[in-house]
C-alpha positions, 0 to 999 in steps of 0.5 A: 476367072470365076463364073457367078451365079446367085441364090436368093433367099428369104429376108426371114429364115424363121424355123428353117434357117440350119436347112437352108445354111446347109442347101447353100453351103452344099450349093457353094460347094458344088459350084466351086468345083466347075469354077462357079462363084455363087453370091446370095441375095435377100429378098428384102425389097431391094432387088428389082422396081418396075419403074417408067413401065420397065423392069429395072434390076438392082443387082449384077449380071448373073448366069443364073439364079436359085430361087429358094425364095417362094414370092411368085411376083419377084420371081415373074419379074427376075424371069422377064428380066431374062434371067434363067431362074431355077426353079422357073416361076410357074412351078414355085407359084403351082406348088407353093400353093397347095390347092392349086397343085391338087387342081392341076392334077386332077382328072389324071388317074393319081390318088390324092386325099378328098379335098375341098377348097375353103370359100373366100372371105372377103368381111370376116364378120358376113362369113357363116362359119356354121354353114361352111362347116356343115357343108364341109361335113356332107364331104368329110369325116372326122378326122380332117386336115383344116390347111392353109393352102400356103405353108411348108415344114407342118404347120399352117395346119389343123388336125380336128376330130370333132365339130366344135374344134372344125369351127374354133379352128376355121374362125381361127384361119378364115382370113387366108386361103385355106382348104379342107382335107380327108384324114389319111389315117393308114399313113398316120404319121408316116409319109416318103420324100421322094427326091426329083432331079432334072426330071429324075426319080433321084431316091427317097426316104421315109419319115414317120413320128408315132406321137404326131398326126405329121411327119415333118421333122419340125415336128420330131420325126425320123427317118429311115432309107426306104426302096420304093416299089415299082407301083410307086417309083411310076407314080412318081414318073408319072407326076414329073411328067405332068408338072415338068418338074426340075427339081422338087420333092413329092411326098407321098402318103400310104394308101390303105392297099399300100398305095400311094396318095399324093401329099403335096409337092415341095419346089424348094424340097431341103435335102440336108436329111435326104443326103444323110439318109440315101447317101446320095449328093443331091447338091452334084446333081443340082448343080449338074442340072443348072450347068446342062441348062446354061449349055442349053440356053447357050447354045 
């Protein structure tokens, strides 16, 4: 008889649906292995209400779920529900949003790009750009990063070299949480995926694009296996510890000395790329961290 897990996913794939089809077929395929059926369920508004003060679920009983989803308020409510939910609902929220991952790792010794968070905006129209912008410009030189402090695969994010596009592209983003960043200009182009795995430095690559200020493969770039240095690989260390992390991947940027400047940390990290490029079965290793967990959690 088999055993059920679940994964939940996103009612919109948009642009990174053949990454996400993929991270399920490998899931599915590993699971299998250790008598593990595993169903997917849309987050489209039908799984849980909160009804007469309780938490009501709309769907079976699962050992655990995958939340390849990143809405924090379904995840919180799944996890109340006591559900063991893989990645736990403090972690997506703490990377998801990108200010909030530079917050909770300042004043902890690791290089991050000089960042400012943009000021909230609650009428669009009593909102002084110009001031905004001036002041960002006491911090920053040009070039700059203007990014959403949510979104993944490059975009919600503008490069600008010059004040009159700062404040064309600020209007432009004003109306959702956004942040101003220092340009790494040694890393134009170039970043690592690293891999983490049940608090493991699992491997990593390199992703570079010479026509582009990004190295996301959304946006053309390639990729080529890379050994890490120790300087590196205990950076790295260093980050999982401090975020506890189960599974994630930590992009990094190079520093003018050669080294290593956090980018940011991606709970929901797709490794279709990683796996053809390190040779390395990500899925196995997943899938080997929910089985220790339920053991764990049983016990």
């Amino acid at each position: 008889m088999f055993k059920k897990g679940a994964i939940i996913i996103n009612h919109q794939y948009g642009d990174a649906s053949k990454n996400i089809q993929y991270k399920i077929n490998r899931f599915k395929e590993e699971f299998l292995k250790y008598d593990y059926e595993v169903d997917i369920l849309v987050n489209d508004g039908s799984l849980a209400i909160i009804k007469d003060g309780n938490i009501i679920l709309n769907i079976p009983h699962y050992d655990f779920i995958i939340y390849l989803d990143k809405d924090k308020y379904m995840a919180r409510i799944l996890e109340k529900a006591g559900i063991l939910l893989i990645n736990n609902a403090s972690f997506i929220e703490l990377c998801d949003d990108k200010m909030l991952t530079h917050i909770r790792l300042a004043n902890l010794g690791f290089k991050m790009p000089k960042t400012i968070p943009g000021p909230l905006v609650f009428r669009l129209k009593d909102c002084s750009d110009q001031e905004v912008v001036d002041n960002v410009l006491k911090e920053l030189k040009f070039p700059l990063l203007i990014k959403g402090v949510y979104g993944s695969l490059g975009l919600n994010m503008c490069y600008v070299d010059n004040k009159d596009d700062f404040l064309t592209f600020y209007r432009q983003m004003k109306n959702q949480p956004v942040l101003f960043q220092e340009y790494i200009t040694s890393s134009y182009g170039r970043s690592i995926r690293c891999l983490v795995c049940n608090h493991r430095f699992v491997g990593a690559f390199e992703r570079f694009n010479p026509h582009d200020y990004r190295s996301n493969f959304h946006d053309g770039a390639s990729s080529k296996p890379i050994n890490l240095n120790d300087k590196y690989i205990a950076f790295v260390q260093k980050i999982i510890e401090e975020m506890n992390i189960d599974y994630a991947g930590v992009d990094l940027l190079f520093g003018e000395n050669d080294e290593p400047i956090l980018c940011e940390i991606n709970s929901n990290s797709f490794f279709q790329e990683f796996e053809k490029v390190t040779k390395i079965n990500v899925a196995k290793l997943f899938v080997e961290m929910v089985l220790e967990k339920l053991k764990t959690n049983n016990k």
